[in-house]
Each structure stands twice: as structure tokens, then as C-alpha cells.
C-alpha positions as CSV (number, residue, x, y, z in Angstrom):
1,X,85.1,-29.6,37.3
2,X,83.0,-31.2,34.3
3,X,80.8,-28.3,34.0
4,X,84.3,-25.8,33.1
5,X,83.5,-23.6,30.3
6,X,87.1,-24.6,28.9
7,X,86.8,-28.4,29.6
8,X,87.5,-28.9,25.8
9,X,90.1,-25.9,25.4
10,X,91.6,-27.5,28.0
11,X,91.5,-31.1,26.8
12,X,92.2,-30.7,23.3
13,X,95.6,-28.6,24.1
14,X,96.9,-31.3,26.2
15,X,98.8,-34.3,24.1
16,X,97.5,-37.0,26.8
17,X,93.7,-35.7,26.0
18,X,93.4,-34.7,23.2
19,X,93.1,-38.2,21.3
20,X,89.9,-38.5,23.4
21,X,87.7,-36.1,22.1
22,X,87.4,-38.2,18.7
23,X,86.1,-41.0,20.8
24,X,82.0,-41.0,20.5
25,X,81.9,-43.4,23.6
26,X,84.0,-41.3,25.8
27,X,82.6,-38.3,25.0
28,X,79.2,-40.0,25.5
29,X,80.6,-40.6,28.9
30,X,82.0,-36.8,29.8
31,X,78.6,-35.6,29.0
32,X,76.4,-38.1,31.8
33,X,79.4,-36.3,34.2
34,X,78.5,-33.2,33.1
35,X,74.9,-34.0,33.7
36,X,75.5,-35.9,37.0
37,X,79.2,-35.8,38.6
38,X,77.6,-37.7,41.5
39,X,79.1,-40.8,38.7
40,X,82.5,-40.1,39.2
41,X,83.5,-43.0,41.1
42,X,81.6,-45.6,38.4
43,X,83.4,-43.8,35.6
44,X,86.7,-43.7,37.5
45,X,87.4,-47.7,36.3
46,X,87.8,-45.9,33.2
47,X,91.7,-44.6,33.1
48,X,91.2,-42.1,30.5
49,X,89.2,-40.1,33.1
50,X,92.3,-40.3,35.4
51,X,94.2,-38.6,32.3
52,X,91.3,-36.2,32.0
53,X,91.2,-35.2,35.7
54,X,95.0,-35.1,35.6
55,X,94.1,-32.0,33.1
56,X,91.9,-30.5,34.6
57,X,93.3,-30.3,37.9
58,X,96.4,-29.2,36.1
59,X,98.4,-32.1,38.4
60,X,100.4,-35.2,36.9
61,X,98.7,-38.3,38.3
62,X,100.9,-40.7,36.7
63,X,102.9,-41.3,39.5
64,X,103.9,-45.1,40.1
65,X,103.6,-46.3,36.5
66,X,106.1,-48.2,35.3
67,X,109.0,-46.8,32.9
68,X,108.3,-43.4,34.3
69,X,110.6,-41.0,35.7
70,X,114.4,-42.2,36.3
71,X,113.7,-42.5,40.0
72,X,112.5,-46.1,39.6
73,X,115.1,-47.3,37.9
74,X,117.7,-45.2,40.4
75,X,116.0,-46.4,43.5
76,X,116.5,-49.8,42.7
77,X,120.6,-49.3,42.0
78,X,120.7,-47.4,45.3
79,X,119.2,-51.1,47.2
80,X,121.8,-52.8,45.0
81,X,124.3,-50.4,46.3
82,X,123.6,-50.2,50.0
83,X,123.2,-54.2,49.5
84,X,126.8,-54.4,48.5
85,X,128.0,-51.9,51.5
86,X,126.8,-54.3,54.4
87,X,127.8,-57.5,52.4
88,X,131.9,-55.5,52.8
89,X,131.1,-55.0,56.2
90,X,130.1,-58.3,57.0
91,X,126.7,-57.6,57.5
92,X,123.8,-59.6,55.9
């Protein structure tokens, strides 16, 4: 997945990415993966590489952050609702 001919292409036409590739240290970083991907997992503490592989893998992996989506803040009416159903019906 490092080693992709259009891993900048693909980077620097993606508004989450593209901020990275004017980072020295990162870029230090996606070159020792290219090198040796068997690093992965060390460099996965890093987030940025989440946002990267997100890319790359052309997936959104941002699921469960917070303030994302309208779902979150929809699930938690639908609790308050079903809440105030049983409460009616005399149930706790």
C-alpha cells in the first residue's frame, strides 16, 4: 500500500492529507514504511496514518468520532424517546 506509485497523487488530492505532506517528520515516517511496512503497527499510534490509510484504501475510517454524522446525536433522541414511551405505559 506504501509502495503505490500514486501514494502522493493520491494524498495530496485528498483535503484530510494533503496538509501532511508539508510535514518533514511525517514524511520522514511514510518513507521507513515504504522501506519496511512490517512498522505499521508502531506507526499506527500515530492518527495521521489512520487518515492516510483511510486514503489509500479509499474507505472513511472516522467512524465513532465525536460530532460526526447526525446519527449520534439521533440515536440518543430515539433512547430519550423510547424512554418516555415505557414511562406512559407504566413501565420503568
Amino acid at each position: 500500500m506504501f509502495n503505490d506509485p500514486q501514494l502522493y497523487q493520491k494524498l495530496a488530492s485528498n483535503p484530510k492529507t494533503s496538509g501532511l505532506l508539508g510535514d518533514a517528520e511525517f514524511m520522514a515516517k511514510l518513507q521507513r514504511l515504504k522501506s519496511n511496512p512490517n512498522n505499521i503497527g508502531m506507526e499506527m499510534r500515530d492518527p495521521r496514518f489512520l487518515q492516510v490509510m483511510s486514503v489509500l484504501l479509499g474507505i472513511d475510517m472516522s467512524f465513532g468520532q465525536p460530532g460526526e454524522g447526525a446519527g449520534a446525536a439521533a440515536g440518543g433522541d430515539e433512547m430519550e424517546i423510547e424512554s418516555d414511551v415505557h414511562q406512559e405505559n407504566g413501565k420503568p
